[in-house]
N, C-alpha and C positions, 0 to 999 in steps of 0.2 A: 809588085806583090812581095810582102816581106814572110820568109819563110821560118820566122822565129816557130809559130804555130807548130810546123811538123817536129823542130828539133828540141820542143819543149813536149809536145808528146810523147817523141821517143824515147825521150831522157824518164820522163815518167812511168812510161810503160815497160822499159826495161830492167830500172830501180825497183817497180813495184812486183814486175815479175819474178827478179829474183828473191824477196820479201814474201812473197805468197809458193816461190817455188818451196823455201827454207820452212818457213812456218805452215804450210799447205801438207806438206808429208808430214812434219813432226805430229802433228793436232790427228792426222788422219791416223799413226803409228797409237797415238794416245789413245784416241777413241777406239780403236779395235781393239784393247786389252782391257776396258773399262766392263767390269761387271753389274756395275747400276749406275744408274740414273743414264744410261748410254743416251736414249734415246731426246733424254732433254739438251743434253750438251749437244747433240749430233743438229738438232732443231736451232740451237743457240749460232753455230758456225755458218750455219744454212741460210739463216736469217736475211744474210742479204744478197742473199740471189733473189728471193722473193718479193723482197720491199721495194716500192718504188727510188729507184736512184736518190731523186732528191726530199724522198724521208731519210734514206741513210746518210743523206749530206747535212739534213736537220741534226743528228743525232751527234754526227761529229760535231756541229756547230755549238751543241751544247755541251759537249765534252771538253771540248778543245778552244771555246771561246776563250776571251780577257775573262770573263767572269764567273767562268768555271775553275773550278780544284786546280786543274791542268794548267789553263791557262795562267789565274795567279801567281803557280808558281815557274812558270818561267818566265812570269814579268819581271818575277826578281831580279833577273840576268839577259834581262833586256832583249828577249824573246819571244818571239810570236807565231804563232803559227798560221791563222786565219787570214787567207788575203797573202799567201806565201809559196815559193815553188814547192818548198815545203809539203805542203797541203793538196799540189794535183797528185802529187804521190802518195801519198797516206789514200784519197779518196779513189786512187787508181786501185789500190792494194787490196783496199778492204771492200772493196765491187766486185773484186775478180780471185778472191780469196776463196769462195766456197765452192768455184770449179776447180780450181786445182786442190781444195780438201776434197771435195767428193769424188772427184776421178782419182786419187789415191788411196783415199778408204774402199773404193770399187775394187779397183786391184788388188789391193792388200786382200779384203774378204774371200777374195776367188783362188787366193794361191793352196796349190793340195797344202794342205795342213798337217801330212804326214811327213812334207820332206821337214817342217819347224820341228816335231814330234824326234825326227832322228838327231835332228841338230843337236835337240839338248842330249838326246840319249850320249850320243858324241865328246858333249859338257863343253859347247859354245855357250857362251853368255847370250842374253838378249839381244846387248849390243852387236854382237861378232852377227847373232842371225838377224839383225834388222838389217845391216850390211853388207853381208856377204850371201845373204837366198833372197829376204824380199825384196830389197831395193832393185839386183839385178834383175830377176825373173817380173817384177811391176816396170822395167824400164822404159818399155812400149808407152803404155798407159798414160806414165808419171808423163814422157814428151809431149805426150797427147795433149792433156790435160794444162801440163806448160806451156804449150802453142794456144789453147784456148784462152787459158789466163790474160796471155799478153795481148791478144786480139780484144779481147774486150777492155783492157786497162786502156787501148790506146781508141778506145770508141767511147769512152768513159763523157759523161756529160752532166747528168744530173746534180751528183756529188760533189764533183767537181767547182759547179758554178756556183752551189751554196756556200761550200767550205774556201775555195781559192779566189772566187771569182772570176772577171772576166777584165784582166790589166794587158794589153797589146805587149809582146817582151818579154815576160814576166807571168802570167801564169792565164794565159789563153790558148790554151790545146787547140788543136782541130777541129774537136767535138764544139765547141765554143766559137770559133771564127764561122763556120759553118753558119751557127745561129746568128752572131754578128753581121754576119754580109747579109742574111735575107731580112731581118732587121732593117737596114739600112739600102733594102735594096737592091744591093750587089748581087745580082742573082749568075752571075758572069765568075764571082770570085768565090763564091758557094757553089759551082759548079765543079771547078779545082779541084777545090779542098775534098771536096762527096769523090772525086775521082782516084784520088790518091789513098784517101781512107778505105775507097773500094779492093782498089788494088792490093795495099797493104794485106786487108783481111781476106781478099781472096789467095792471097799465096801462101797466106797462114793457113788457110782450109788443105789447099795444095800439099803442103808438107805434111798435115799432118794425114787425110788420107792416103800421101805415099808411106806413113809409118803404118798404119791401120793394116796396110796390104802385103808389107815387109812380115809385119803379127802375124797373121793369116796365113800367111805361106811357110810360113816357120812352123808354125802350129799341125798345118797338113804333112809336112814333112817328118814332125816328129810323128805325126800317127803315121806311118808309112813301114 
């Protein structure tokens, strides 16, 4: 049993997690200060939590083909991206991109809004308050949301087998050997793999309702 499968997953899952941790808050910071069209932009980021996997692995496909804008232009420099490790990670990031936007837009909308009101009165910049009140006071949340991100980048499947495929070494996840051994059969070696991926996301669950409950006790105590 070759264990390339787990350490190209992790490698994916945790590249992609910190991609969607980065861009996940910024987008969430953005969309809270948007005075119109919120609601289409907010629907636009969303979008692939709801769409089936492998329509969002269509969509890269087509973005990010040889014969796409994208792709021609990094044929130039002898570049590719589809069918690349490249590619489990892009299709990890952007799966698991609207739980870590939406659990940061959550947080952000719920913080009192008076202590942002004194901040400026103070004459902190935006920046000084995105950094120093909301980030900290959303820190709960943002882990949360981070631990959900990465649990799903690393269960990532659909996407994945459209845009990266399925190459043994090179860019066959878990999610992916999983379907290969029952394919094939191996229902012995698909048992593993479903064991491991179990585990993994069960002790993602684990931390983060120990953070949920850290939140919770803090919260009762400050009412106290």
């Amino acid at each position: 049993m070759s264990y390339s499968p787990l350490l190209i997953s992790l490698k994916a899952a945790v590249i992609a997690t910190i991609i969607t941790f980065i861009c996940g808050i910024y987008a969430a910071y953005l969309t809270t200060k948007l005075k119109r069209f919120k609601g289409l932009v907010d629907g636009f980021l969303t979008l692939p939590l709801v769409l089936p996997p492998t329509v969002v692995g269509f969509f890269l496909l087509v973005f990010l083909g040889k014969n796409s804008f994208i792709g021609k232009f990094l044929a130039l420099y002898d570049v590719s991206i589809v069918f690349s490790s490249t590619a489990t990670i892009i299709a990890s990031a952007v799966v698991s991109f609207p739980l870590m936007y939406r659990t940061a837009r959550g947080a952000f909308e719920q913080l009192d809004r008076n202590m942002i009101y004194v901040a400026r009165t103070l004459g902190l910049s935006e920046h000084e308050i995105f950094l120093k009140i909301m980030l900290p006071n959303s820190f709960s949340s943002i882990i949360a949301g981070t631990i959900l991100a990465f649990a799903r980048a690393l269960g990532e499947f659909g996407a994945t087998i459209m845009l990266a495929g399925n190459i043994p070494g090179k860019t066959q996840t878990m999610a992916v050997a999983v379907y290969s051994a029952v394919q094939g059969g191996n229902r012995a070696l698909a048992y593993k793999w479903v064991a491991i991926m179990v585990a993994i996301s069960f002790i993602a669950i684990l931390i983060m309702n120990k953070l949920e409950s850290v939140k919770i006790n803090k919260v009762g105590k400050g009412g106290n």
